[in-house]
N, C-alpha and C positions, 0 to 999 in steps of 0.2 A: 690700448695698443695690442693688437696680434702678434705673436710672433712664431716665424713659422719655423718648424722641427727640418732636420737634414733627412731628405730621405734616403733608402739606402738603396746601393748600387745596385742596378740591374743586370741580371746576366748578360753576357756578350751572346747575339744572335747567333746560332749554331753549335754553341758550345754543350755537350753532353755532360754530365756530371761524371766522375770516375765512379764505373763499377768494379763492385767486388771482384774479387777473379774466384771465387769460392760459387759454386751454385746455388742459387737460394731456396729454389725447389730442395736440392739433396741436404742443403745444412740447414734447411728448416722442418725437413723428414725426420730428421735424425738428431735434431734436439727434441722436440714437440711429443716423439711417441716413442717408449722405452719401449725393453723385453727385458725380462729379468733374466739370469744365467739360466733359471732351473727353466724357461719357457726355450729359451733356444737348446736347450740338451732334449726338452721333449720333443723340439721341431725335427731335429737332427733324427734322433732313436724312431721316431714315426719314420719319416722318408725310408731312412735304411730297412728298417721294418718289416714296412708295407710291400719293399718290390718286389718279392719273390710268393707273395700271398693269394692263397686260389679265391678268398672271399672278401668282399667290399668292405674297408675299414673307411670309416670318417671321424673327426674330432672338428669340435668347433668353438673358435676363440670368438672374442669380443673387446671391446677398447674399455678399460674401467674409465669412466667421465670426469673423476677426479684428479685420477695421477697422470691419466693417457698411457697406462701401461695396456698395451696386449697381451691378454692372458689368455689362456683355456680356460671353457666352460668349468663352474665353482664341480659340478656334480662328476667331472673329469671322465665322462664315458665314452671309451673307443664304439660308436655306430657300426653295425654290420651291416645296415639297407638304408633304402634313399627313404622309406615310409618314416624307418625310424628319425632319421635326420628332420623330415618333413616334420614329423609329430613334436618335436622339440624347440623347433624354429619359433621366435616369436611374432606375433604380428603386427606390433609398429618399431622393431626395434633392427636394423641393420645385423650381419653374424657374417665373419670370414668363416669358411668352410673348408677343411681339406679332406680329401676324396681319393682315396689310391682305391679305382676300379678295373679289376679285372675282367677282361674279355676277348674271347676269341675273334680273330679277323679272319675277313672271308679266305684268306689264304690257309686257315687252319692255325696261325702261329697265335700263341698266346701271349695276348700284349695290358701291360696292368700302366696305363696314366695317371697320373700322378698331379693333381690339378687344386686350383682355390676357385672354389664357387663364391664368388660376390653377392649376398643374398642381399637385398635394399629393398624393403618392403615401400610400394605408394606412399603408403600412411605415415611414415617415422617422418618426423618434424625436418628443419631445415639445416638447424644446428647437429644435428648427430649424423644428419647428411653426407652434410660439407668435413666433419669430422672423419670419419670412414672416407669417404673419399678421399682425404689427405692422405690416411693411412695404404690405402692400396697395392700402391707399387710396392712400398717398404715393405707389407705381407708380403708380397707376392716374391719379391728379392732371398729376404731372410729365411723362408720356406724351400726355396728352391722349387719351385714348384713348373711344369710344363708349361700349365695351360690355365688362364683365366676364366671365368665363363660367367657370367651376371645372368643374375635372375631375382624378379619382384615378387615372387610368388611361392609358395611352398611347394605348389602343384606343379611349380614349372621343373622340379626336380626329376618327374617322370622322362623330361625329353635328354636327360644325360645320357642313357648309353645310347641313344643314336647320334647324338653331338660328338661324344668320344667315337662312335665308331667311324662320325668321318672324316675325324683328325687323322686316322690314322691311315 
């Protein structure tokens, strides 16, 4: 003899399940990827920094894979040129980049941006992809930063100051 189990209710046709009222995107940014106190006082003291500076400073973080903290590069070097930057960059591995570049506009006035290069190499796998990716906007928030600008390439650094100059 068979005997058959109760099965269980079906949803009622139309009915949506109740969503959060909390963002999931935002509170799952903001669980997911820390910054330590002493990474947002460096974020801060760069910005303030950099805006009144006549030569090109950059600093470049990265996600530690373990904790998910964003940190500043271990070697902690404020960059003066985009070579330099270029030179450091790794080649399969993702790097937020912040870039306060000074330059004159064709009006003569001198205007210093203040921006986060998304560097995302081809080659970096799918997992550390989607990781940095997630992270993005939270860089791009926490930094206060202008202007986003992505780039796959270390070479493609060269075309920032005509990018900044036509932001402006």
């Amino acid at each position: 003899m068979v005997r058959k189990l109760p099965s269980p209710p079906l949803p009622a046709i139309g009915r949506v399940p109740p969503v959060s009222s909390e963002s999931p995107l935002t509170a799952s940014e903001s669980r997911l990827y820390t910054f330590s106190q002493e990474t947002k006082d460096h974020l801060r003291k760069f910005r303030l920094g950099t805006s009144r500076s006549n030569d090109p400073q950059a600093v470049i973080y990265y996600i530690d894979k373990n904790t998910h903290e964003i940190k500043q590069d271990d070697d902690k070097v404020v960059y003066k040129s985009l070579e330099e930057i270029g030179d450091d960059l790794p080649d399969h591995s993702p790097r937020f980049v912040l870039l306060s570049y000074p330059l004159t506009l064709p009006s003569g006035r001198l205007s210093v941006p203040y921006v986060l290069i998304y560097y995302l190499p081809i080659t970096c796998n799918n997992e550390i992809r989607m990781l940095y990716a997630g992270a993005k906007e939270l860089m791009r928030n926490t930094s206060e930063v202008g202007r986003v600008i992505d780039i796959q390439e270390a070479e493609d650094l060269e075309e920032i100051p005509s990018k900044l100059g036509s932001a402006a």
